[in-house]
C-alpha positions in Angstrom: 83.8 26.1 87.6 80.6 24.2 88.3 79.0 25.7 85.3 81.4 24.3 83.4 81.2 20.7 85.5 77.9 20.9 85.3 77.1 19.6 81.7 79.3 16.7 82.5 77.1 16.0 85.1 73.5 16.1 83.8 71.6 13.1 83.7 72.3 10.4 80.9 69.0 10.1 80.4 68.7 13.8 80.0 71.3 13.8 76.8 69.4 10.9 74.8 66.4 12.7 75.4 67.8 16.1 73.5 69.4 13.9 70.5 66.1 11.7 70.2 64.3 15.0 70.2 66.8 16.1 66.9 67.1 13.2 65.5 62.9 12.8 65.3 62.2 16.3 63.8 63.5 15.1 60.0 61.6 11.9 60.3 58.1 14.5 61.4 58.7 16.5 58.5 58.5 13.4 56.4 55.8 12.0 57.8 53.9 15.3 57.0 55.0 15.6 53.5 54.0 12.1 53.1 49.9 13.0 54.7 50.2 16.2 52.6 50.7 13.8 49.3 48.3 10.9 50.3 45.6 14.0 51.4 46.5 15.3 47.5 46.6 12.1 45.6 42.9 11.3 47.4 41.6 15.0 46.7 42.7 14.5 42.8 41.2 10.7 42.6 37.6 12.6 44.3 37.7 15.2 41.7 38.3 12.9 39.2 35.7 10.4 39.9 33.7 13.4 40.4 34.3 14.9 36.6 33.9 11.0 35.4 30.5 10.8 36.6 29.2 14.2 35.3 30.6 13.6 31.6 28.7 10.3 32.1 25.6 11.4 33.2 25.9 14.3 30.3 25.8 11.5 27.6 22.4 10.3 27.8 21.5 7.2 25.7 18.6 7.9 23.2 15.1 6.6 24.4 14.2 3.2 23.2 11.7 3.5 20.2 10.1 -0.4 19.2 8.6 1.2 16.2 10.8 1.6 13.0 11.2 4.4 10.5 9.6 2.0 8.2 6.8 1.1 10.2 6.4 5.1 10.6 6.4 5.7 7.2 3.9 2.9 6.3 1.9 4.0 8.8 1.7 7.5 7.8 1.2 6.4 4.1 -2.0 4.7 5.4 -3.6 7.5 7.4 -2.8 9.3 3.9 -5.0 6.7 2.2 -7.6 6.6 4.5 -8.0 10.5 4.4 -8.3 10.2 1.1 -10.8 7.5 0.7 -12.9 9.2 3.4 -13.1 12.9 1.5 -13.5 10.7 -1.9 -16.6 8.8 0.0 -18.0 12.4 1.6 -17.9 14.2 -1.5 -19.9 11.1 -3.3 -22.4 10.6 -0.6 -22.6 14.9 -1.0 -23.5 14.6 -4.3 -25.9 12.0 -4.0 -27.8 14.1 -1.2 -27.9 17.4 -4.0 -29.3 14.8 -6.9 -26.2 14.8 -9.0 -26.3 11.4 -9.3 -23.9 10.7 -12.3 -20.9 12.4 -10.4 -21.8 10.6 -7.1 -21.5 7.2 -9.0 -17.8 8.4 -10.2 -16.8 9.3 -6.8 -18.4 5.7 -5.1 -16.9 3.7 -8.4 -13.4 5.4 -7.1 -13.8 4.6 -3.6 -14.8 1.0 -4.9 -11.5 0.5 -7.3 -9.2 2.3 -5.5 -10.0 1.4 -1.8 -11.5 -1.9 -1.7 -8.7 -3.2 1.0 -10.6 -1.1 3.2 -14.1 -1.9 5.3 -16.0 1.1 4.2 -15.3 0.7 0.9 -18.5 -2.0 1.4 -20.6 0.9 2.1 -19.2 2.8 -1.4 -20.5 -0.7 -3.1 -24.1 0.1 -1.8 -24.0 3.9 -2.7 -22.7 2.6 -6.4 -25.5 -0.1 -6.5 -27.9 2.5 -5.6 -27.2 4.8 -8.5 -26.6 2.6 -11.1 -29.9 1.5 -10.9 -31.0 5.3 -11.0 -28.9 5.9 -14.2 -30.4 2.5 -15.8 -28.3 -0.1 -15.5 -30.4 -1.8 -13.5 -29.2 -5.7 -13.7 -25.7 -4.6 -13.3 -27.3 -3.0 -9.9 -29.1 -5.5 -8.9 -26.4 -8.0 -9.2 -24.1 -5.3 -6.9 -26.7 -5.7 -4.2 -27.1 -8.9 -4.4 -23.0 -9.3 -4.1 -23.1 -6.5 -1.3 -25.7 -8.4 0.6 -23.6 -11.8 0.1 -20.6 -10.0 1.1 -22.1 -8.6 4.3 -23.8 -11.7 5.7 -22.9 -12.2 9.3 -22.4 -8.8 10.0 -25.7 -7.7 11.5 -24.2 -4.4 13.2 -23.0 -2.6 9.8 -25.4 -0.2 9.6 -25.8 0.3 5.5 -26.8 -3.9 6.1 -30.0 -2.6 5.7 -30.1 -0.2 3.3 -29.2 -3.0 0.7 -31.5 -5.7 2.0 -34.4 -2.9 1.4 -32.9 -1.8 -2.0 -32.3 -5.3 -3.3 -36.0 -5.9 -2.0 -37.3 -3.2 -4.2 -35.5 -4.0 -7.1 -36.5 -7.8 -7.2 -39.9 -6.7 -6.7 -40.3 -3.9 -9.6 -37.7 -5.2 -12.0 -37.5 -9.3 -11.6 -40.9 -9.4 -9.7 -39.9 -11.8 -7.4 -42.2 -11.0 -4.8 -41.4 -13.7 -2.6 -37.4 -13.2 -2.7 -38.3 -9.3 -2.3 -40.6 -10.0 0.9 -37.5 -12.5 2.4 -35.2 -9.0 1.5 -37.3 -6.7 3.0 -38.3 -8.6 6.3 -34.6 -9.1 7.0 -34.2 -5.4 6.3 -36.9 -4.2 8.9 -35.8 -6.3 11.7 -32.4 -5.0 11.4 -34.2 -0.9 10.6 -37.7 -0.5 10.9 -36.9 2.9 9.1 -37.1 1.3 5.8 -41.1 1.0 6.3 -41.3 5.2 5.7 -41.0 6.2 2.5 -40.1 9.6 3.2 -36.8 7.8 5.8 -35.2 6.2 2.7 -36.1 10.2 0.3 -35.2 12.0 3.1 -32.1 10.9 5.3 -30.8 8.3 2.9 -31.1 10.3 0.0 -32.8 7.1 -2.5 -32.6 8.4 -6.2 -36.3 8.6 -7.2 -36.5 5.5 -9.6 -35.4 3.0 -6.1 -38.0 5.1 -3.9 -40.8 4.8 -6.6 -39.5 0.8 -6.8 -39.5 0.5 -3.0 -43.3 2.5 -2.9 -45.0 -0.3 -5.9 -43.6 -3.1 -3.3 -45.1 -1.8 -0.1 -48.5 -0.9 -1.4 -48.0 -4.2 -3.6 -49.0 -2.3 -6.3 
């Protein structure tokens, strides 16, 4: 008999508490689901922002080049040229050294017409003037040098200055015998190279064609 009272006589307070207790477990289960979905949803926006920035850094943008495939091409076209012009002016200055004189002028007359944008090309003009008075067309050299001296005035550092202010002073000498236009030549050629004093310099290292030395040897010994 008091077992049976004895539920009638718990606490009030005891009885809420129980049906609290039930009534709160649904609304935990709930609230877990719901963590377990935010904890998911953030997880998948991680790994997405994660896969976004690795397909992002994969697709590198080419390096910035100022220099167009045109400006490429025209600058490979002109190292072409200039290899060219450089063998053509080797081969000529080759020839001159061995004494085949007449093939050296074809080769500097080349260089001359087909290169003349370039500033060695000058030094082609002297080689031509050079031999072209060895070959006998001496006022057509004469007047070369003359041009090539004109053409070069100003630029004391070339260093084939010289060589035509000493050639152009041999030539006037023998051929026009203008000594006094031969000595202003040849004084400007010796401050700039004392070299062009020796004889056997200008036959040796410059390779003169004999008529020019023999011209440049009548106006030192002013013979």
């Amino acid at each position: 008999m008091v077992n049976a009272v004895a539920p009638l006589l718990s606490p009030p307070g005891f009885v809420r508490s129980s049906a609290a207790q039930k009534c709160s477990i649904p609304s935990l289960i709930a609230a877990s689901r719901r963590r377990r979905r935010r904890r998911g949803l953030l997880l998948s926006t991680a790994a997405a922002l994660l896969l976004a920035c690795r397909g992002s850094a994969a697709v590198v943008p080419p390096p910035f080049d100022p220099v167009t495939q045109r400006e490429r091409n025209a600058s490979a076209s002109l190292s072409l040229r200039i290899s060219d012009a450089v063998r053509l002016l080797d081969l000529a200055r080759d020839l001159q050294a061995k004494g085949d004189y007449s093939r050296a002028l074809d080769y500097f007359t080349l260089v001359v017409q087909e290169y003349k944008d370039f500033a060695f090309s000058d030094y082609a003009r002297v080689g031509r003037a050079l031999l072209l008075y060895e070959i006998g067309d001496r006022d057509e050299a004469i007047a070369e040098m003359e041009d090539v001296s004109i053409s070069l005035k100003g630029y004391p550092g070339i260093f084939h200055l010289a060589e035509i202010h000493a050639a152009l002073a041999a030539a006037l000498y023998a051929d026009k015998h203008a000594a006094l236009l031969a000595e202003n030549q040849f004084t400007i050629a010796t401050l700039l190279d004392p070299h062009y004093t020796d004889l056997s310099y200008v036959r040796e290292t410059k390779h003169w064609p004999p008529s020019l030395i023999d011209s440049l040897q009548h106006f030192i010994t002013l013979s």
